[in-house]
PQR file of N, CA, C, O and H, with PARSE charges and radii, in Angstrom:
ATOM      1  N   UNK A   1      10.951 -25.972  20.753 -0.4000 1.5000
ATOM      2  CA  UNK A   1       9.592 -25.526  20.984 -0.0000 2.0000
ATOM      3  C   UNK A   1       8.671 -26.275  20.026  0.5500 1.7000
ATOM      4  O   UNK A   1       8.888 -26.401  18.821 -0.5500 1.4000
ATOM      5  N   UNK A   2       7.337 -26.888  20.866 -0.4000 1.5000
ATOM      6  CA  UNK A   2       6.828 -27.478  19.649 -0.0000 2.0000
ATOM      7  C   UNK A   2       5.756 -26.494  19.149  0.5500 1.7000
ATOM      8  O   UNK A   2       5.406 -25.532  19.833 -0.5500 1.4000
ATOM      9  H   UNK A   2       7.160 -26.785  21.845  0.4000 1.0000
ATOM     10  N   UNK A   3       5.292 -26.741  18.041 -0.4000 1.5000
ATOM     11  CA  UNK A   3       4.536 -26.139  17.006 -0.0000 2.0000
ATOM     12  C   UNK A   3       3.176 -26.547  16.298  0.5500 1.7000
ATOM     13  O   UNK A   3       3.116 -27.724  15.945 -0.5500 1.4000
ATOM     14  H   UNK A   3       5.577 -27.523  17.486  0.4000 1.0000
ATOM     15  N   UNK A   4       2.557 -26.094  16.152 -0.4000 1.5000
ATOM     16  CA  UNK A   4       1.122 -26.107  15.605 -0.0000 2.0000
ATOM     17  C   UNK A   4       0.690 -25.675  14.495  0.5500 1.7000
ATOM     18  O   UNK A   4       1.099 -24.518  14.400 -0.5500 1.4000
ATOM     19  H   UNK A   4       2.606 -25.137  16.439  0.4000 1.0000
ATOM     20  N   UNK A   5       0.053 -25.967  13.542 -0.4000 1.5000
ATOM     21  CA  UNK A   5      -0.130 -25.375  12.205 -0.0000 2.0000
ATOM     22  C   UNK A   5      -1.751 -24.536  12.770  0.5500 1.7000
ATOM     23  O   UNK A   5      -2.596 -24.940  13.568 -0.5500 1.4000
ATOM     24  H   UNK A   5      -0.279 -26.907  13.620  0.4000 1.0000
ATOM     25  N   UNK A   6      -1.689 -23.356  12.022 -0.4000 1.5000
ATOM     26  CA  UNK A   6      -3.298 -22.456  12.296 -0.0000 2.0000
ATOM     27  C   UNK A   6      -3.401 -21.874  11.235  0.5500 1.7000
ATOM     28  O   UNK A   6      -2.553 -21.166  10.692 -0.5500 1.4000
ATOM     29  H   UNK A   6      -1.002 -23.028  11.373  0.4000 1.0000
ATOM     30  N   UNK A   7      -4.775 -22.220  10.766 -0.4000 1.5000
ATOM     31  CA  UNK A   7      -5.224 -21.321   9.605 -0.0000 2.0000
ATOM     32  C   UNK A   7      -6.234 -20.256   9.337  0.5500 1.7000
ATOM     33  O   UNK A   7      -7.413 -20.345   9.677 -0.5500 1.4000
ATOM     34  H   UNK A   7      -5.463 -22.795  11.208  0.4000 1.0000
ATOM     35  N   UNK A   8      -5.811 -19.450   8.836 -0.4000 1.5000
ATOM     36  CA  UNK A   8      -6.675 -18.062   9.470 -0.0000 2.0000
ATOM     37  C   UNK A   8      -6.759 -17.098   7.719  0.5500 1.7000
ATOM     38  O   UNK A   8      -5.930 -17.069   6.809 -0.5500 1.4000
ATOM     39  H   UNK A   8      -4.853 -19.378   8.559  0.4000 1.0000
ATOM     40  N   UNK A   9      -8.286 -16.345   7.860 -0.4000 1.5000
ATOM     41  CA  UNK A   9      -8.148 -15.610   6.944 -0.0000 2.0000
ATOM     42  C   UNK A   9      -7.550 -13.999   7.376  0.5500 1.7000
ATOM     43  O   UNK A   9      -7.917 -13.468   8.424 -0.5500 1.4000
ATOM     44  H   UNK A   9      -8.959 -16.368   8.599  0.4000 1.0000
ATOM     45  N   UNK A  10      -6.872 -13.523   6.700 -0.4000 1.5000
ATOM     46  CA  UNK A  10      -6.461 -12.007   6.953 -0.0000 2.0000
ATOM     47  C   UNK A  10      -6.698 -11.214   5.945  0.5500 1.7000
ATOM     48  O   UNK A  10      -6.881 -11.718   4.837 -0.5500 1.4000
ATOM     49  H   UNK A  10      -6.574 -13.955   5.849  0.4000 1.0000
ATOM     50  N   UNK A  11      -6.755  -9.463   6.161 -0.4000 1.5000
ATOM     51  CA  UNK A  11      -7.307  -8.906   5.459 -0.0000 2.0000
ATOM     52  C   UNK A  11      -5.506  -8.777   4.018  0.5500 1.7000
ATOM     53  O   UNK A  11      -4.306  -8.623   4.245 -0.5500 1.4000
ATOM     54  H   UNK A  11      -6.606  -9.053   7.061  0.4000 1.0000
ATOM     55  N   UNK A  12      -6.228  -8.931   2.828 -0.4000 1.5000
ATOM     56  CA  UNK A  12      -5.553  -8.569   1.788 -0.0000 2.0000
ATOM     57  C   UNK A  12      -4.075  -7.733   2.110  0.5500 1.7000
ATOM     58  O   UNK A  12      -2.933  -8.183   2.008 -0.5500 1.4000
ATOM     59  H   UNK A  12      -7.203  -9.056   2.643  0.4000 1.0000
ATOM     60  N   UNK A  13      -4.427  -6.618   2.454 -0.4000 1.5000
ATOM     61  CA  UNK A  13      -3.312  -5.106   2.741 -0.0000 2.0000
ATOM     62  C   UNK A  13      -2.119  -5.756   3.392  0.5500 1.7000
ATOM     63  O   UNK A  13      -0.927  -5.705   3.092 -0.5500 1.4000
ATOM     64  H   UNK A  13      -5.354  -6.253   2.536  0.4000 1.0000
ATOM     65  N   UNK A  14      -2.974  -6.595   4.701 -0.4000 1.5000
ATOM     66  CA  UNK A  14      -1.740  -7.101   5.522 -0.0000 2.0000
ATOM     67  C   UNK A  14      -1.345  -8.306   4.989  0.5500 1.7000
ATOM     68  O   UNK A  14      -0.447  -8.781   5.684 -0.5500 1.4000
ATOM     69  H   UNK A  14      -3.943  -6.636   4.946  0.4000 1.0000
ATOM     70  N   UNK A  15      -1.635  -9.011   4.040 -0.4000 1.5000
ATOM     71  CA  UNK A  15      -1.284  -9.896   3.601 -0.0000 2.0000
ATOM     72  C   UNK A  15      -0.221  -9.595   2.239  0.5500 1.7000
ATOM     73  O   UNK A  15       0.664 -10.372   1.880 -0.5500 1.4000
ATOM     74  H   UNK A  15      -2.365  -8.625   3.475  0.4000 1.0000
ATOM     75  N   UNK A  16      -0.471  -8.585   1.745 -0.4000 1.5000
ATOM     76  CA  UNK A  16       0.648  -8.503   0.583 -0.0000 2.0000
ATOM     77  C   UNK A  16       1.629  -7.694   1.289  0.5500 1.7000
ATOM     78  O   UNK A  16       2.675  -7.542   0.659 -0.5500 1.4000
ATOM     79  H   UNK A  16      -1.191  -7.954   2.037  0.4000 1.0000
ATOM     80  N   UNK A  17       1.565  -7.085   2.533 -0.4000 1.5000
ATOM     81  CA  UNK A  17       2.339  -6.771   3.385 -0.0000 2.0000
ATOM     82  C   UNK A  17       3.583  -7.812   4.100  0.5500 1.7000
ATOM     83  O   UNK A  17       4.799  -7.638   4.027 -0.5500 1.4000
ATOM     84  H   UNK A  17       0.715  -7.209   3.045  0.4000 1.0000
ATOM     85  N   UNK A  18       2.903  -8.849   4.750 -0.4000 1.5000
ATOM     86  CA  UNK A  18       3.629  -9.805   5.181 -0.0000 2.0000
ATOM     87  C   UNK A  18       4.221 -10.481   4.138  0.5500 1.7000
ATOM     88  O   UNK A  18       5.371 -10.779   4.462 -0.5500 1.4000
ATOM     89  H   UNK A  18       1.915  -8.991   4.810  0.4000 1.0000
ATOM     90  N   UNK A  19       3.814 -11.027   2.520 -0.4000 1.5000
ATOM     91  CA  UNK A  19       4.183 -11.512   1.906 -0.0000 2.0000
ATOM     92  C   UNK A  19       5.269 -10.693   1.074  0.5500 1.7000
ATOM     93  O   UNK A  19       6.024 -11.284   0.302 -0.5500 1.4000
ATOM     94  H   UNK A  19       2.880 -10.785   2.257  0.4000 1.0000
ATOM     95  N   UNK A  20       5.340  -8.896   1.315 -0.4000 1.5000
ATOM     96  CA  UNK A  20       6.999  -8.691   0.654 -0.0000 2.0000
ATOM     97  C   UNK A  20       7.843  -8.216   1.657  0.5500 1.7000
ATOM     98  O   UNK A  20       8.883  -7.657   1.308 -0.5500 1.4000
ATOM     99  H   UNK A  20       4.727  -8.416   1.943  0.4000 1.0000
ATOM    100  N   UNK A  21       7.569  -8.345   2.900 -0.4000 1.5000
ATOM    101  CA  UNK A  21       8.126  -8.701   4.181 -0.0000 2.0000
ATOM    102  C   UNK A  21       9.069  -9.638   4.162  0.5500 1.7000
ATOM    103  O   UNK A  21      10.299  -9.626   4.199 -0.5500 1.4000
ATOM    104  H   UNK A  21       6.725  -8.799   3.184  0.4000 1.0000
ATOM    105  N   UNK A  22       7.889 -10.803   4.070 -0.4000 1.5000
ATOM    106  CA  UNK A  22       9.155 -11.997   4.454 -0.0000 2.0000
ATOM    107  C   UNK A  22      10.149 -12.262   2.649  0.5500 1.7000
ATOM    108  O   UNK A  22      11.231 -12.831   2.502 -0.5500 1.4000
ATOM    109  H   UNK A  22       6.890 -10.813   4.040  0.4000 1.0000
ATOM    110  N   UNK A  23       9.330 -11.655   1.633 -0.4000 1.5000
ATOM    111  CA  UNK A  23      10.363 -11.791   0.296 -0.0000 2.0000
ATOM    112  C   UNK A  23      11.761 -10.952   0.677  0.5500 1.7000
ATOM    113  O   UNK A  23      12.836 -11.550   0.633 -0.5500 1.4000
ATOM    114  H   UNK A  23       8.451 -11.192   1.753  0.4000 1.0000
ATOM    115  N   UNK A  24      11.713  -9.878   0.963 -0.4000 1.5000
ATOM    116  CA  UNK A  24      12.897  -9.184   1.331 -0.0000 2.0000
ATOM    117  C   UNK A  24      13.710  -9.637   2.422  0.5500 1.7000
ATOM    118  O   UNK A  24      14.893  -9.636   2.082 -0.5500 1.4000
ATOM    119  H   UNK A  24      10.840  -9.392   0.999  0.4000 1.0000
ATOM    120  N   UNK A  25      13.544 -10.002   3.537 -0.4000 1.5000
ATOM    121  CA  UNK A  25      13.897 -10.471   4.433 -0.0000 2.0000
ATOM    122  C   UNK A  25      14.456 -11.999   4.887  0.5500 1.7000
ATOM    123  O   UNK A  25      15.149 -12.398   5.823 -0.5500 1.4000
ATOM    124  H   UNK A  25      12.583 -10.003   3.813  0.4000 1.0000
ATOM    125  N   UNK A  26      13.632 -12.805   3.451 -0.4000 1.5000
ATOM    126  CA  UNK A  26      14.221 -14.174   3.278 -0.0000 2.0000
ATOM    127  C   UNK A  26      13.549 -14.944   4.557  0.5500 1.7000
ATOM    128  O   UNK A  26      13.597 -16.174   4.585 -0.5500 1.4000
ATOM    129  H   UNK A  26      13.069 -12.481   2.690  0.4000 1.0000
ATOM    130  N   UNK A  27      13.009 -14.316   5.468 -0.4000 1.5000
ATOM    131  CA  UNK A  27      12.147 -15.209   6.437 -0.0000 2.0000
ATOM    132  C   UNK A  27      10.641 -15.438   6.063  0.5500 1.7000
ATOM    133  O   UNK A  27       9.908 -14.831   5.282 -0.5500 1.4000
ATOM    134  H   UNK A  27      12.970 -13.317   5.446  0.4000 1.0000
ATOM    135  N   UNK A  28      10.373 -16.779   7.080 -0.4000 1.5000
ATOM    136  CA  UNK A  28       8.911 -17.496   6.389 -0.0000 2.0000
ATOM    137  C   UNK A  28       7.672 -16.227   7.335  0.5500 1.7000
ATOM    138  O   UNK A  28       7.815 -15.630   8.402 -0.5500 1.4000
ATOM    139  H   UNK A  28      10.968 -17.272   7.715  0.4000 1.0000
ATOM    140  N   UNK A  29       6.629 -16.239   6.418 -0.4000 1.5000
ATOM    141  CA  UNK A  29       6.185 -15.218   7.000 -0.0000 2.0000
ATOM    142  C   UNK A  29       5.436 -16.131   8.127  0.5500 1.7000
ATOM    143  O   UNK A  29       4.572 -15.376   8.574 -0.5500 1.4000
ATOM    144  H   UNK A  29       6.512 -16.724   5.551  0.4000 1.0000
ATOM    145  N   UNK A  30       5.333 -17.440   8.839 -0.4000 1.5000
ATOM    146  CA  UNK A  30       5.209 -17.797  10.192 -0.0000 2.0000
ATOM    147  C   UNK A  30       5.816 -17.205  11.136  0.5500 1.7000
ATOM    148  O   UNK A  30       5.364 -17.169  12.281 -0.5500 1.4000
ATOM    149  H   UNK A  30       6.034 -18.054   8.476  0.4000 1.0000
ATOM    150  N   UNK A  31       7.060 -16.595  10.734 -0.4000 1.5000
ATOM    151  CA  UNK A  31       8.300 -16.288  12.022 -0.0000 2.0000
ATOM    152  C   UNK A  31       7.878 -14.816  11.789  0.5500 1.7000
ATOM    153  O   UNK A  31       8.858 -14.232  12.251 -0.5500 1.4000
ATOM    154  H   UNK A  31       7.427 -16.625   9.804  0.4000 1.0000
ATOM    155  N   UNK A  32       7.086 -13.918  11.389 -0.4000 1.5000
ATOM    156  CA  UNK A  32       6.229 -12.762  11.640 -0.0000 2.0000
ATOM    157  C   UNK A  32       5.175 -12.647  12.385  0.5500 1.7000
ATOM    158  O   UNK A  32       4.893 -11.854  13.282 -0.5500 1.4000
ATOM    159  H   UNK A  32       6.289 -14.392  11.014  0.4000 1.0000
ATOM    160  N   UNK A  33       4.466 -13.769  11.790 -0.4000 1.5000
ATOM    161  CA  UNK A  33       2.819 -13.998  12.793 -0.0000 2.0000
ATOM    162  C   UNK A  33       2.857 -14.528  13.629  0.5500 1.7000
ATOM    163  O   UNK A  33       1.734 -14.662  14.116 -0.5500 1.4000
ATOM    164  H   UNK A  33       4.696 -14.414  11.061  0.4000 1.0000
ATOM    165  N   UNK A  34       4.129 -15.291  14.532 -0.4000 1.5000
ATOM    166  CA  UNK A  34       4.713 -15.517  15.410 -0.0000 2.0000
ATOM    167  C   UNK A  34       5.448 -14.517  16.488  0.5500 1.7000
ATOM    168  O   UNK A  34       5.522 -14.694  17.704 -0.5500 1.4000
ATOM    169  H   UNK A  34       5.040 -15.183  14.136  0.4000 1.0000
ATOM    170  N   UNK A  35       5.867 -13.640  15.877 -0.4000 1.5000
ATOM    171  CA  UNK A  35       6.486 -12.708  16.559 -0.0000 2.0000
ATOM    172  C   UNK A  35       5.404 -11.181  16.466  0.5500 1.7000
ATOM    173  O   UNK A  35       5.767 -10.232  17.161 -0.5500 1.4000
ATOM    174  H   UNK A  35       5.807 -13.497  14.890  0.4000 1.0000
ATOM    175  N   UNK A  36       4.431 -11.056  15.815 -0.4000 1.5000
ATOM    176  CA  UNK A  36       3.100 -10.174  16.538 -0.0000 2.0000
ATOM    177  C   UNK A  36       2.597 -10.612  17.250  0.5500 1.7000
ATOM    178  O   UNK A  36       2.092  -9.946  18.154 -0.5500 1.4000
ATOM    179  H   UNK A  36       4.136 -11.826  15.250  0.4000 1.0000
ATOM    180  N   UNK A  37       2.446 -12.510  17.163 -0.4000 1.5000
ATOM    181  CA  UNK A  37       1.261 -12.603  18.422 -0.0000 2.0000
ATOM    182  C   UNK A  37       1.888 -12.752  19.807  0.5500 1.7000
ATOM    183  O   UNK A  37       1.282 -12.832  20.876 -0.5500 1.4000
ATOM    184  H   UNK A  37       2.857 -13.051  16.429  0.4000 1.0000
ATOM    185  N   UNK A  38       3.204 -12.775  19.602 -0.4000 1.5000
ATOM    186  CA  UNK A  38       3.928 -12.567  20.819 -0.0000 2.0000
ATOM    187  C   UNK A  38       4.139 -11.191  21.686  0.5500 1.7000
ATOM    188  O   UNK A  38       4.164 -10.897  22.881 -0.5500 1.4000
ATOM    189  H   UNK A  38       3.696 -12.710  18.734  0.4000 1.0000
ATOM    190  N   UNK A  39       4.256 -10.614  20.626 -0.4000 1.5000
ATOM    191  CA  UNK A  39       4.418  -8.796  21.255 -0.0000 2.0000
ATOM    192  C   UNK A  39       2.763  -8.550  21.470  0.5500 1.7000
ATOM    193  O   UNK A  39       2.303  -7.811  22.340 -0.5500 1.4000
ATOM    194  H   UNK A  39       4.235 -10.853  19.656  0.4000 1.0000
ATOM    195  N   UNK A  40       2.004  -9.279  20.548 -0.4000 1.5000
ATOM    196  CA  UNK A  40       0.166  -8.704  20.795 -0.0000 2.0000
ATOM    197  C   UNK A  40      -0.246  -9.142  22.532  0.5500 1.7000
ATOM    198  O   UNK A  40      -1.187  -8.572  23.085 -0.5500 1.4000
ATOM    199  H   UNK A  40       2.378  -9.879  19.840  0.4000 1.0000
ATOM    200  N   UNK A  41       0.613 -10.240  23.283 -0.4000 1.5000
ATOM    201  CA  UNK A  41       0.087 -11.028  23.917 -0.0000 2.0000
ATOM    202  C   UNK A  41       0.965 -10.639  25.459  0.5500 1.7000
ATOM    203  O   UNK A  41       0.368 -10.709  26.533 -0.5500 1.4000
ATOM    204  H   UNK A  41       1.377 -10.703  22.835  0.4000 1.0000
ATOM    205  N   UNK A  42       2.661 -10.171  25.363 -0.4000 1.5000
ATOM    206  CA  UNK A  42       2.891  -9.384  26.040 -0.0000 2.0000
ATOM    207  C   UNK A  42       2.566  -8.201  26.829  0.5500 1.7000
ATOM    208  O   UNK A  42       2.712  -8.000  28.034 -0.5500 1.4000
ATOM    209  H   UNK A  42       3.147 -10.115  24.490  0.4000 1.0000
ATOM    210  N   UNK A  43       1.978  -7.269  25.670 -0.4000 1.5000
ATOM    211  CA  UNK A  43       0.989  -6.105  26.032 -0.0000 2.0000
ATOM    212  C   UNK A  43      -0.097  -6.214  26.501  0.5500 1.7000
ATOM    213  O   UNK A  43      -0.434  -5.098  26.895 -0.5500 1.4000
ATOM    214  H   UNK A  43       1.859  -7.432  24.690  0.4000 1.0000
ATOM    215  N   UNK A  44      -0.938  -7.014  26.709 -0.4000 1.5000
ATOM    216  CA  UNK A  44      -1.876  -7.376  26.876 -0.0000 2.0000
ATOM    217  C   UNK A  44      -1.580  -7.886  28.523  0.5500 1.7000
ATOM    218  O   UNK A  44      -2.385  -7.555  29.394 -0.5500 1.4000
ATOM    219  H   UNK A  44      -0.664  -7.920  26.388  0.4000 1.0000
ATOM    220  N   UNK A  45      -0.471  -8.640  28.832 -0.4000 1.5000
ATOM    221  CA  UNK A  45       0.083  -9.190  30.430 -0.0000 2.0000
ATOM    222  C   UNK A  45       0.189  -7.813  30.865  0.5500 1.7000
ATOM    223  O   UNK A  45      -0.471  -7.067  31.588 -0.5500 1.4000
ATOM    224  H   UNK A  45       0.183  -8.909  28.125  0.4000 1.0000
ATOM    225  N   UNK A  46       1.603  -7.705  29.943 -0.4000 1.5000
ATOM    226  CA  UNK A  46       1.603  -5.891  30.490 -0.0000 2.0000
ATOM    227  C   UNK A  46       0.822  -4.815  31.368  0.5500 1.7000
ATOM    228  O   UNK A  46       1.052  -4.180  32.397 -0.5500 1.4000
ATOM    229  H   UNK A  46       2.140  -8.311  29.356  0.4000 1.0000
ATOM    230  N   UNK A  47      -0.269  -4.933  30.402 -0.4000 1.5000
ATOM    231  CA  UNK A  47      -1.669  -4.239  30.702 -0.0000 2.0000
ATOM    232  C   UNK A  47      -2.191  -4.540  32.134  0.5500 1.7000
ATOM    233  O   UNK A  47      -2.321  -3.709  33.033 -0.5500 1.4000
ATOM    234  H   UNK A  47      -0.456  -5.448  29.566  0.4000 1.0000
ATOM    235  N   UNK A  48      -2.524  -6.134  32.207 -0.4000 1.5000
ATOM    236  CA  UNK A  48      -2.928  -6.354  33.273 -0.0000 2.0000
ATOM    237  C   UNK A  48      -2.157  -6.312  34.400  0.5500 1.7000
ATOM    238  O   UNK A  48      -2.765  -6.171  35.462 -0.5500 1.4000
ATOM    239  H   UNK A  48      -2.418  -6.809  31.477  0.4000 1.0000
ATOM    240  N   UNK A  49      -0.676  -6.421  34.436 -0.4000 1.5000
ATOM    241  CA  UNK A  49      -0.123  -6.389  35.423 -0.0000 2.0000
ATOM    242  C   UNK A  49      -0.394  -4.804  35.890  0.5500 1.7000
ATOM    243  O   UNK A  49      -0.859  -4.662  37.021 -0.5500 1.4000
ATOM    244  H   UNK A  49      -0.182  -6.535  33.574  0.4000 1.0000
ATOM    245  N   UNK A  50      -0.116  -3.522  35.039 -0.4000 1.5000
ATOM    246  CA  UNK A  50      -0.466  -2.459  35.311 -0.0000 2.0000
ATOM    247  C   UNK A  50      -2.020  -2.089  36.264  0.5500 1.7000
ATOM    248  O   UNK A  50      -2.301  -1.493  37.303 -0.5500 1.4000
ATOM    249  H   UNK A  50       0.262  -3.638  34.121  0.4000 1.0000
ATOM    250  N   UNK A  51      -2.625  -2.715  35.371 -0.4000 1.5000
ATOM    251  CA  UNK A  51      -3.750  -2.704  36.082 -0.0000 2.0000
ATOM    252  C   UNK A  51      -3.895  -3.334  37.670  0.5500 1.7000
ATOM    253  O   UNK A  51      -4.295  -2.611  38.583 -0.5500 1.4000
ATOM    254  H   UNK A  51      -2.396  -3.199  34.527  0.4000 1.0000
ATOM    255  N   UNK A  52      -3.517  -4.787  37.891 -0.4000 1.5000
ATOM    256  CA  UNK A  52      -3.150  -5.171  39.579 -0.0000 2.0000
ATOM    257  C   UNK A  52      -2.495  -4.396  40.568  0.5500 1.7000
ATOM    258  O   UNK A  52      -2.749  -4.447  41.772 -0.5500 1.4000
ATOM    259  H   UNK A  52      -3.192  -5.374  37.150  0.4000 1.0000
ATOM    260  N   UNK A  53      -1.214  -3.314  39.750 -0.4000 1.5000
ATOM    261  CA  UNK A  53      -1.021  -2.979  40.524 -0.0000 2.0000
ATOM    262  C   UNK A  53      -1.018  -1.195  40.942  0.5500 1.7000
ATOM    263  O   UNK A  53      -0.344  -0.552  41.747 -0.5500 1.4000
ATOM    264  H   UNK A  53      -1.008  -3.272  38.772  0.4000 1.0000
ATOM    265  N   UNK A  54      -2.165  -0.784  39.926 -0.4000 1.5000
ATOM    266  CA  UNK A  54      -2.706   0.550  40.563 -0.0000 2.0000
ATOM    267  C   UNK A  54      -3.855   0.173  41.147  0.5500 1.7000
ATOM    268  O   UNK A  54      -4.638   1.051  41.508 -0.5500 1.4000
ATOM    269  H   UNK A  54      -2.713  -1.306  39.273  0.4000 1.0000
ATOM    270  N   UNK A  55      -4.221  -1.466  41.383 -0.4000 1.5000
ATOM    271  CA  UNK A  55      -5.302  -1.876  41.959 -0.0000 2.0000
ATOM    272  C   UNK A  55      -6.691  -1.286  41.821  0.5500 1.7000
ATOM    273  O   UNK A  55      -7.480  -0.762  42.607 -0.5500 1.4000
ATOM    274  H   UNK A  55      -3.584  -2.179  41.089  0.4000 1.0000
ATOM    275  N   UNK A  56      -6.693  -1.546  40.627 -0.4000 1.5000
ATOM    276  CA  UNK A  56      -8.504  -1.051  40.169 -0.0000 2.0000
ATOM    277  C   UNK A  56      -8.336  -1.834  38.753  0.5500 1.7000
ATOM    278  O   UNK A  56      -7.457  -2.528  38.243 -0.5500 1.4000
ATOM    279  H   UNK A  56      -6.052  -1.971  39.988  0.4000 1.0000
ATOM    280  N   UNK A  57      -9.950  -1.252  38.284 -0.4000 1.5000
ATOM    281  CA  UNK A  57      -9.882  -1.690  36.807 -0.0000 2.0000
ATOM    282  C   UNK A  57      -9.800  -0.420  36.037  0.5500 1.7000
ATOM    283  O   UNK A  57     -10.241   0.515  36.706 -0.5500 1.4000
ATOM    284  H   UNK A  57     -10.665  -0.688  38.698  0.4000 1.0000
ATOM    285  N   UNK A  58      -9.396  -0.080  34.888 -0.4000 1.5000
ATOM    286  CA  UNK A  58      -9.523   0.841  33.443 -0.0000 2.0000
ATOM    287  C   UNK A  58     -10.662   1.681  33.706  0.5500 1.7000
ATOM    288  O   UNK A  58     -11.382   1.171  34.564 -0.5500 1.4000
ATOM    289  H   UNK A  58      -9.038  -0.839  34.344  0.4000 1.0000
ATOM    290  N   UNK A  59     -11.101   2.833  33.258 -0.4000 1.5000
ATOM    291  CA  UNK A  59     -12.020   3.726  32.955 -0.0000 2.0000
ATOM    292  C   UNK A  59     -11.890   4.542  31.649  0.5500 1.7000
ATOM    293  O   UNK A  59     -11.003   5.328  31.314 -0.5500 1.4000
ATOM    294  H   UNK A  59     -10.516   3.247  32.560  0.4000 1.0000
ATOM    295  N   UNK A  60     -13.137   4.101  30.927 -0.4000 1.5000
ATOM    296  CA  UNK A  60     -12.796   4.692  29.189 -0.0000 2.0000
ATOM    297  C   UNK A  60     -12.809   6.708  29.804  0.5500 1.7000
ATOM    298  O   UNK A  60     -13.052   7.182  30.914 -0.5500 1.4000
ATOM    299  H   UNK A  60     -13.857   3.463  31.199  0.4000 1.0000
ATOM    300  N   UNK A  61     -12.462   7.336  28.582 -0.4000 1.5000
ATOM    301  CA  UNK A  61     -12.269   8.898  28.836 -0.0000 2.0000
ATOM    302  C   UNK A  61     -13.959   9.022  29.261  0.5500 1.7000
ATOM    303  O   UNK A  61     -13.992   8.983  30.491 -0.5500 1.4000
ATOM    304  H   UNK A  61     -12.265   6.951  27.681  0.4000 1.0000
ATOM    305  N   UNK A  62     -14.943   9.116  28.874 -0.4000 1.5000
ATOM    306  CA  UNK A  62     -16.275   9.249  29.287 -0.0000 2.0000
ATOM    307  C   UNK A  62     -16.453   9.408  30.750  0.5500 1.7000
ATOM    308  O   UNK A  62     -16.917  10.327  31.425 -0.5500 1.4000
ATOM    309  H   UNK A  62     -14.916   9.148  27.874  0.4000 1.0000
ATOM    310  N   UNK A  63     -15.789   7.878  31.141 -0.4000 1.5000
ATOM    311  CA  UNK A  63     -16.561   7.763  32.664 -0.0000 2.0000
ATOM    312  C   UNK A  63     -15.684   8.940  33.299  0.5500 1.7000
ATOM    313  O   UNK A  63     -16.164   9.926  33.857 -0.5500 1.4000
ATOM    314  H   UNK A  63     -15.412   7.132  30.592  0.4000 1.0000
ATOM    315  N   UNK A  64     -14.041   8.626  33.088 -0.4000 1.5000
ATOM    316  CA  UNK A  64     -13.306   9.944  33.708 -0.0000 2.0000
ATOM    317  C   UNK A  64     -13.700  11.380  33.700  0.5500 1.7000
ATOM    318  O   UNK A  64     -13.684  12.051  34.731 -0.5500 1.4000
ATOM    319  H   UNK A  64     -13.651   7.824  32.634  0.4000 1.0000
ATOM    320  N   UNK A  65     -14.037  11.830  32.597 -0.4000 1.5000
ATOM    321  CA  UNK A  65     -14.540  13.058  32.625 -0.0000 2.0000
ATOM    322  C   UNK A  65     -15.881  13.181  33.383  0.5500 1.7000
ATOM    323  O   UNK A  65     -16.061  14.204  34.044 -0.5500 1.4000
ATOM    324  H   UNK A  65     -14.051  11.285  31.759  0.4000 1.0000
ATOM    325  N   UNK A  66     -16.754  12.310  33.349 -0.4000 1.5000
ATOM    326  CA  UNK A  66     -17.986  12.322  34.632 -0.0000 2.0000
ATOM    327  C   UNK A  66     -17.847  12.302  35.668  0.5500 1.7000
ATOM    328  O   UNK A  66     -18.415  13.039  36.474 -0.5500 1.4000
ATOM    329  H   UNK A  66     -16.608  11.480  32.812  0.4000 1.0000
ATOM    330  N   UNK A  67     -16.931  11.320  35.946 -0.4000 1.5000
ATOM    331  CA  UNK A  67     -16.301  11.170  37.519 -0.0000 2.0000
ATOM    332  C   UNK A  67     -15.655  12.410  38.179  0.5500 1.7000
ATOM    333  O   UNK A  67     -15.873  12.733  39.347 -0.5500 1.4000
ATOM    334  H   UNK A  67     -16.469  10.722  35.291  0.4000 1.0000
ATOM    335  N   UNK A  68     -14.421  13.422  36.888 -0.4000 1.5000
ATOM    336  CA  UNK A  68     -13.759  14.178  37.079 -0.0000 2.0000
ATOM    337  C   UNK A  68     -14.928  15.648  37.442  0.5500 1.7000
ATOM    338  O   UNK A  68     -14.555  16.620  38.097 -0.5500 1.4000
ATOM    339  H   UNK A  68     -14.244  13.159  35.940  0.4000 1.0000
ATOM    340  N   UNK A  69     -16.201  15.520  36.912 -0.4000 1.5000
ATOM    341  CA  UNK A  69     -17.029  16.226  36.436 -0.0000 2.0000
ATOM    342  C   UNK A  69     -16.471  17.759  35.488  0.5500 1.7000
ATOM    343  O   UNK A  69     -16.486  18.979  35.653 -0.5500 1.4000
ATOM    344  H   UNK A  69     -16.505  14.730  36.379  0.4000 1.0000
ATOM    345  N   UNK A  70     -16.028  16.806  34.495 -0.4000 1.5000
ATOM    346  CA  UNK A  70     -15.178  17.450  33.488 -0.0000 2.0000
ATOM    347  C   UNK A  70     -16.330  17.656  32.075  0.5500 1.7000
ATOM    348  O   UNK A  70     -15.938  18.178  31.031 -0.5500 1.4000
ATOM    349  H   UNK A  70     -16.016  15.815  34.360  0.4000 1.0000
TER
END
């Protein structure tokens, strides 16, 4: 698989997070931010496939409860 370098700022928390992550674990913390944006990006297909096939789009709780006249 080829590969790309990306540089990105993240917030602190998750960063001393990922960094005693991959210390314990002995993996580079790429093969983390690699494997969220994979599961982030799944869910997201996921989603839409769900969505094609109850054939409509999403409704936040608001509109439902108006619609529901709830």
């Amino acid at each position: 698989m080829a590969t790309k370098v990306l540089s990105t700022t993240i917030d602190e928390v998750l960063a001393k997070k990922l960094d005693q992550l991959a210390a314990e674990t002995h993996r580079k913390k790429s093969y983390y931010v690699n494997q969220a944006l994979k599961e982030y990006f799944e869910g997201i297909e996921d989603y839409e496939l769900a969505l094609q096939r109850k054939g409509g789009e999403s409704v936040n709780l608001n509109q439902a409860k108006h619609e529901l006249e709830l």
